[in-house]
N, C-alpha and C positions, 0 to 999 in steps of 0.2 A: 225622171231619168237622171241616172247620177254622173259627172263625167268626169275624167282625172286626165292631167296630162300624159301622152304614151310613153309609156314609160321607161325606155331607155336612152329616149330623148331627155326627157325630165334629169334622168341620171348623171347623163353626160355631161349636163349642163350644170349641174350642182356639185358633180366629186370628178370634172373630165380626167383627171393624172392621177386617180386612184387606181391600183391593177382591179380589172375585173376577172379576168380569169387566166390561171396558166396551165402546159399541156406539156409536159416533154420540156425542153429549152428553151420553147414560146411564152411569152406574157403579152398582156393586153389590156391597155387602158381601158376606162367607160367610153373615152373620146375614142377611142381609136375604135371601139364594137360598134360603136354607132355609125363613123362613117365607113365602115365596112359592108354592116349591111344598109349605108345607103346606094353603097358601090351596088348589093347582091341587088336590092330592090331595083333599080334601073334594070339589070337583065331580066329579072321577073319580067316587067313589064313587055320588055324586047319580046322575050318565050311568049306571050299572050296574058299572063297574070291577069284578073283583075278582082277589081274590091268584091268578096262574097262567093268570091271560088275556092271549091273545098278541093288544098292541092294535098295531095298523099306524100311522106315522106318514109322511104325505107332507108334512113343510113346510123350510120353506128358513131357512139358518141366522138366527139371531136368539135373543137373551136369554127370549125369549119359548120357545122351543121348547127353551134349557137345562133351565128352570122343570120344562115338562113332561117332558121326560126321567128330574129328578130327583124330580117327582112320582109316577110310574110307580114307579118303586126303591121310594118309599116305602109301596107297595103288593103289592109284591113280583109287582107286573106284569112279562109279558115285553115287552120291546119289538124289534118288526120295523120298521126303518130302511128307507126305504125312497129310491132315485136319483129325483131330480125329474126327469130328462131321458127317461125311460123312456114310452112310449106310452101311450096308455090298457090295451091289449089287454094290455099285459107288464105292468103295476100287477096287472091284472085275476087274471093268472095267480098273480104272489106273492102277491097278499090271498090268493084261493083255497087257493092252497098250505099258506099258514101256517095258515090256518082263522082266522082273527083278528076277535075279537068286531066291533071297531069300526078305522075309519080315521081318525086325526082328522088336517084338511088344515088349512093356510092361507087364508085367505079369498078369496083369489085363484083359488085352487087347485078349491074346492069347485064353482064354474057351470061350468066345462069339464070336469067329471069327470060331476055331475050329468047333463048333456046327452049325453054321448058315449055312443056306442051300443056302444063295444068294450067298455067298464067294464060289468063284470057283477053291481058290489059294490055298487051305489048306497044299496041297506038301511043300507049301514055308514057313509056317510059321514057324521062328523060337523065339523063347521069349530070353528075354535078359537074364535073368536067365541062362538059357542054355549056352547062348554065354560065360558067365562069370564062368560057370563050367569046360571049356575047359582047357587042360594044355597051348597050346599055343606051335606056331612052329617058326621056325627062320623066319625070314623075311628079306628083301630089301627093306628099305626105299622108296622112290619116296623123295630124298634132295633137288628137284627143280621142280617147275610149271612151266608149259608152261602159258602164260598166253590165250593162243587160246584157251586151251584145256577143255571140259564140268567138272566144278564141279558137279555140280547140277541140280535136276528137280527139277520144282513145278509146278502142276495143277490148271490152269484156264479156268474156263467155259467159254463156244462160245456161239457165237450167235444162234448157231443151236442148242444148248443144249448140243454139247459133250465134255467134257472139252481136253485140248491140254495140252500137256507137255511144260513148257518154259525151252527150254535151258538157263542155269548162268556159263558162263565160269567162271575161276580164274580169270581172266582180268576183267570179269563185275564187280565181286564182292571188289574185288581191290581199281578200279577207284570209282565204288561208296561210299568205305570208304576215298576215298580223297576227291572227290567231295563235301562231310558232311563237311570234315573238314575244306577246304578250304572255304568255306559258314559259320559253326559256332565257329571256331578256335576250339583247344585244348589247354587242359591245363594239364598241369602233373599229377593233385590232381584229374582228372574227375571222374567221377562215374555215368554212364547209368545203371538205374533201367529199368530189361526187366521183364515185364507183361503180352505181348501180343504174342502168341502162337509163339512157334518157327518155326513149321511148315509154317508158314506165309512169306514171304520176310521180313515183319518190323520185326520180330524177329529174323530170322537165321541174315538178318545185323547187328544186332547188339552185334555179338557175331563175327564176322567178324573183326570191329573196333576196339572190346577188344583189339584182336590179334594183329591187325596191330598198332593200336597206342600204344598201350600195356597200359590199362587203367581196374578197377575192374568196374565188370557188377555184382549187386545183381538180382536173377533168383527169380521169384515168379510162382509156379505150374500156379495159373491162376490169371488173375486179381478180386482182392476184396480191395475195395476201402479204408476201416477201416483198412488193413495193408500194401498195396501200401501208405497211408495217413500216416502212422506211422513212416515209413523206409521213408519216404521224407522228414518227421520233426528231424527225432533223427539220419538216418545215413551218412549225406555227401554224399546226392544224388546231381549230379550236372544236369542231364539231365534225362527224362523219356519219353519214346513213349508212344502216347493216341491216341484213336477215340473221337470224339464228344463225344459221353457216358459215356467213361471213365473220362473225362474232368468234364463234369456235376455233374458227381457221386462225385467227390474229392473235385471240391467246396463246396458242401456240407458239406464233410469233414472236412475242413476249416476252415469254418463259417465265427468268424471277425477277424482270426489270419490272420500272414501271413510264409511263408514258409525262410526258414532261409538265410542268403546270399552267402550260397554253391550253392545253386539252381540255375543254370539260362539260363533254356532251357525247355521248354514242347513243344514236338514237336507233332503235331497234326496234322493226316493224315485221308483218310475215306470221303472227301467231305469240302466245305466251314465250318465257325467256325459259329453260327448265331451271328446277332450283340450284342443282350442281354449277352452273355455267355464274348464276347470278353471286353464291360464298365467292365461285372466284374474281369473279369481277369486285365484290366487298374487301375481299383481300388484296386485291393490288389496286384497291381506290379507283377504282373504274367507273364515273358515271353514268349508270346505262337508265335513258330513259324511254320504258317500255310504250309501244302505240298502238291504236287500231283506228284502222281507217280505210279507206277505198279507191277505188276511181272514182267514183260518185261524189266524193266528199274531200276529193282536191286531195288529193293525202291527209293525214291526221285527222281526226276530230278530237279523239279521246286521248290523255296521254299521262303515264304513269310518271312522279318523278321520282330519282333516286332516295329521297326521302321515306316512302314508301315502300321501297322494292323488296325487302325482307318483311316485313310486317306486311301487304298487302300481293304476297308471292300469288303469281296468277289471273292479275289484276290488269284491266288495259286503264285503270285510271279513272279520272273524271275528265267529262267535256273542256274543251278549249273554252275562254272567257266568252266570245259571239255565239260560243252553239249550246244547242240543250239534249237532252236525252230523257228518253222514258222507254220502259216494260208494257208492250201491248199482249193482251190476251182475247181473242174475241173483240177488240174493236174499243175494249177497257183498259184503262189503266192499270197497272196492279206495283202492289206497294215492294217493300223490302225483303232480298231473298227471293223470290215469285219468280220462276223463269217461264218467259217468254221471248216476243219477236221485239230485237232491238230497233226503236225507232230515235232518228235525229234528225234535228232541225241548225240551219245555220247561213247566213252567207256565202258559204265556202260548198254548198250543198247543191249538184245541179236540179237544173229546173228539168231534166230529162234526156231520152236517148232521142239520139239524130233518127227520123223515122219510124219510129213506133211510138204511136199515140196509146198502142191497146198495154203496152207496157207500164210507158209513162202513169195511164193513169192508175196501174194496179199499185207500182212504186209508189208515186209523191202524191200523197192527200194532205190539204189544208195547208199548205207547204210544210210537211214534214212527209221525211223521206224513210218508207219500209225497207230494210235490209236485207231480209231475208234470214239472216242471223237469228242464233237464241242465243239469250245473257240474261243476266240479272245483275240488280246492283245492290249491294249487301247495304248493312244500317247505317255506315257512312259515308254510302253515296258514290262507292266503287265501284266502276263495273265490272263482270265477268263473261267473259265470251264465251257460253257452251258449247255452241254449234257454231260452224263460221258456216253459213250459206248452208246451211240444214245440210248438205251431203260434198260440201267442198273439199277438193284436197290441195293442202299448200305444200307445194315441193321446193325448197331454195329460195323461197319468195317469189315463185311463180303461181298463177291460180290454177285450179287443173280443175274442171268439172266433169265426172262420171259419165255424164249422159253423152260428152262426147264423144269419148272413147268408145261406150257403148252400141255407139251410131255405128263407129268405120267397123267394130268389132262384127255384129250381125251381117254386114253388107257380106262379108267373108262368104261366101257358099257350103262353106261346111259348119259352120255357128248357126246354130237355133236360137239361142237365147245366150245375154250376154249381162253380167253385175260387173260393177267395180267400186271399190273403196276402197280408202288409205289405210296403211298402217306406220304405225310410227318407225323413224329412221335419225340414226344419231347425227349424221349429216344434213341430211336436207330436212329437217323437219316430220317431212311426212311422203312416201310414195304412194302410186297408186300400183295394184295387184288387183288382177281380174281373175272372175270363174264364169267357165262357159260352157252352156249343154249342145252339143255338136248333133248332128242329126243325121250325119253319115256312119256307115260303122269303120271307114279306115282310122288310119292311127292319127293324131292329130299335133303335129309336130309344132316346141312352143315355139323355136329359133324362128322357123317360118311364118307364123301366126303373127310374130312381133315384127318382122320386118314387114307383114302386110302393112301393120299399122303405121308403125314409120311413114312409110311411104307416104300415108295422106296426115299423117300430125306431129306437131313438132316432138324430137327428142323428150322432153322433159313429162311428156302424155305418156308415154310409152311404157305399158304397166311392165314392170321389174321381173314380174310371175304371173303365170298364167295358169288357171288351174281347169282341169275338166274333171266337172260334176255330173251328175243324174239331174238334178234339178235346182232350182233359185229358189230361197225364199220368199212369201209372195204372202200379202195380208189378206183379208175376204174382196174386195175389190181389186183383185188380182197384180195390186203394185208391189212392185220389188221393194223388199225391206232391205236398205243395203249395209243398216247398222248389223245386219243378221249375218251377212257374209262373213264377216272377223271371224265368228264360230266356226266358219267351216275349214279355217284353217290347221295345220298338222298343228299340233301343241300349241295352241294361240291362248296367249294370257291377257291381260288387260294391263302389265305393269307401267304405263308410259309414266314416265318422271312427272309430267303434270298432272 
């Protein structure tokens, strides 16, 4: 068993009057996050808290929901992160899922949860308001992490539609702020602008990093490109996490300036970069370095550096220094160029999903973790990512899996059968677009089809087009071919820039 001190005790103690993070016209020392959330940890405790409760958190990024994050640690609470963009009905099923004592929301967040009829968890909701009206009781630190031991959950959709909990040990999360580091160095002066949801793995790491390296992270509620573009010109941003679209949106931003020479990292995750996007980045000396990685794998494993970006266009890179990577085929290795199922191994890799063993063990053998991905990695060792998740679709750097959609789609009483796959989008990367064989003969109106959906999955599920077919395409064992759908589109070409 490995153990490190917790670590933003450790911090506080080593750089306490260094800023940790700022928000709006807020700053905050390492000393002053630490005894903040030793302030929140006493009201835990007051609400019922205790070591090994998995508590659900629904709130939206803010200094406030750091506190409590690193209140939680100092409880040796788990914490389950939960998408603000998710329905009531899908909150309903991870709370369920995880079994999680309490939920604690945003104030905002609490009257529409309260009121909804699909939220089944209402006993649990506590609002953070509340939380911070507590007087607060003595406590017992947790002064040391195991590093085996579960930080965190985060929910990611299956292939079957239901999403799974990923276990994040203290050790995943750890290794993977070395593994950054040891790939893009540090520097004392750093400064990571976080924009992209916390809830998310690219956002809780990088509030991970602060900690450990002990470096200031400015928090932006959400990403808006006109004041992420602002705070990258005027405040000593040295690094920012983006998707494709956020990427898009900021050269815009731009124009024919260029970004000051504190900058020198855009790390861009969510899918390949297309090649028009990366000349312009080459032109205005933009370092963008391209990744791929997961919930599973802590954010990053793989990571392209600007070095590469034109000469290895399309490329997610090679492994982080701690992790490895190999092309399975049948259970074989196979060598260079060979596409197969992308498999890694690493520290930063979880050891599996909260409650599913039958999962677990289909994923992580010998401790290396099946992805489900197809790549290959050409003769020097670059990978390439064919398939993300054989039939995934990535919209804005959201995941969106098919089979979801396809569940609430059939449930429809006038859907017989139901496909969906992405097609490419200059914006978001990729949307998804459905065709469905109806088994009524009235008319099958799309406006109403898609707010059916709506109603049980979040926005960004929500196919774009809806087409109705005579029939799906279907292999001899009667599964949907969904790479087959694209054909059945009006004029559908294959041009995507990648």
């Amino acid at each position: 068993m490995t153990i490190l001190p917790n670590f933003l005790m450790k911090r506080a103690a080593l750089t306490p009057d260094r800023i940790a993070l700022e928000m709006e016209e807020r700053a905050v020392t390492f000393s002053e996050l630490y005894r903040n959330s030793l302030i929140v940890t006493g009201k835990l405790v007051e609400l019922g808290v205790r070591h090994g409760d998995r508590i659900s958190v629904f709130m939206a990024n803010s200094i406030e929901l750091v506190e409590l994050l690193f209140a939680l640690k100092n409880l040796g609470a788990i914490t389950v992160l939960h998408n603000l963009r998710l329905t009531s009905k899908e909150l309903s099923y991870q709370v369920e899922d995880a079994a999680s004592r309490f939920i604690l929301v945003d104030d905002e967040q609490e009257s529409g949860l309260q009121k909804s009829k699909e939220f089944k968890g209402t006993d649990k909701i506590v609002s953070y308001s509340e939380v911070l009206s507590l007087k607060g009781s003595d406590v017992t630190i947790v002064e040391e992490f195991s590093l085996e031991e579960i930080d965190t959950i985060m929910y990611t959709s299956g292939t079957t539609g239901f999403p799974k909990g990923v276990k994040q040990s203290y050790g995943n999360h750890f290794w993977s702020a070395t593994g950054s580091a040891l790939n893009m160095g540090l520097h004392e002066d750093d400064c990571w602008l976080l924009a992209v949801p916390i809830f998310h793995i690219s956002g809780l790491s990088i509030l991970m990093r602060s900690v450990i390296y002990g470096i200031r992270v400015i928090i932006h509620r959400r990403f808006e490109a006109e004041a992420v573009h602002k705070d990258l010109m005027e405040r000593q941003v040295s690094i920012v996490s983006v998707v494709t679209t956020m990427l898009s949106n900021l050269l815009e931003q731009l124009g024919s300036k260029s970004y000051p020479l504190t900058f020198r990292c855009m790390l861009v995750g969510g899918g390949p970069v297309p090649k028009s996007i990366l000349e312009e980045c080459r032109r205005k000396s933009i370092p963008v370095y391209q990744t791929y990685g997961m919930t599973e794998t802590c954010s990053q494993i793989v990571t392209l550096s600007p070095d590469f970006a034109m000469s290895k266009i399309g490329s997610a890179g090679k492994p982080l220094f701690p992790c490895q990577l190999k092309i399975m085929i049948d259970g074989m290795e196979v060598g260079p160029m060979e596409t197969g199922e992308i498999v890694v191994k690493g520290p930063n890799v979880t050891v599996g999903y909260y409650n599913r063993e039958n999962s677990t063990s289909e994923a992580v053998k010998d401790g290396w973790f099946y992805t489900g991905d197809l790549g290959y990695v050409d003769q020097d060792g670059f990978l390439f990512v064919v398939d993300r998740r054989s039939d995934l679709i990535i919209s804005g750097g959201e995941n969106v899996y098919p089979a979801e959609i396809e569940a609430v789609l059939v449930s429809h009483p006038s859907i017989k059968e139901a496909g969906v796959t992405g097609i490419p989008d200059h914006r978001w990367g990729q949307i998804p677009v459905a065709f469905v064989v109806t088994g009524r003969e009235e008319e099958l109106l799309e406006e109403k089809l898609k707010s059916f959906v709506r109603e049980q999955l979040a926005g960004y599920k929500v196919p774009k087009q809806i087409y109705v077919v005579e029939s799906l395409p279907r292999n001899a064992s009667n599964k949907l071919m969904r790479r087959e759908l694209l054909k059945m589109l009006p004029d559908w070409e294959d041009n995507d820039e990648n």
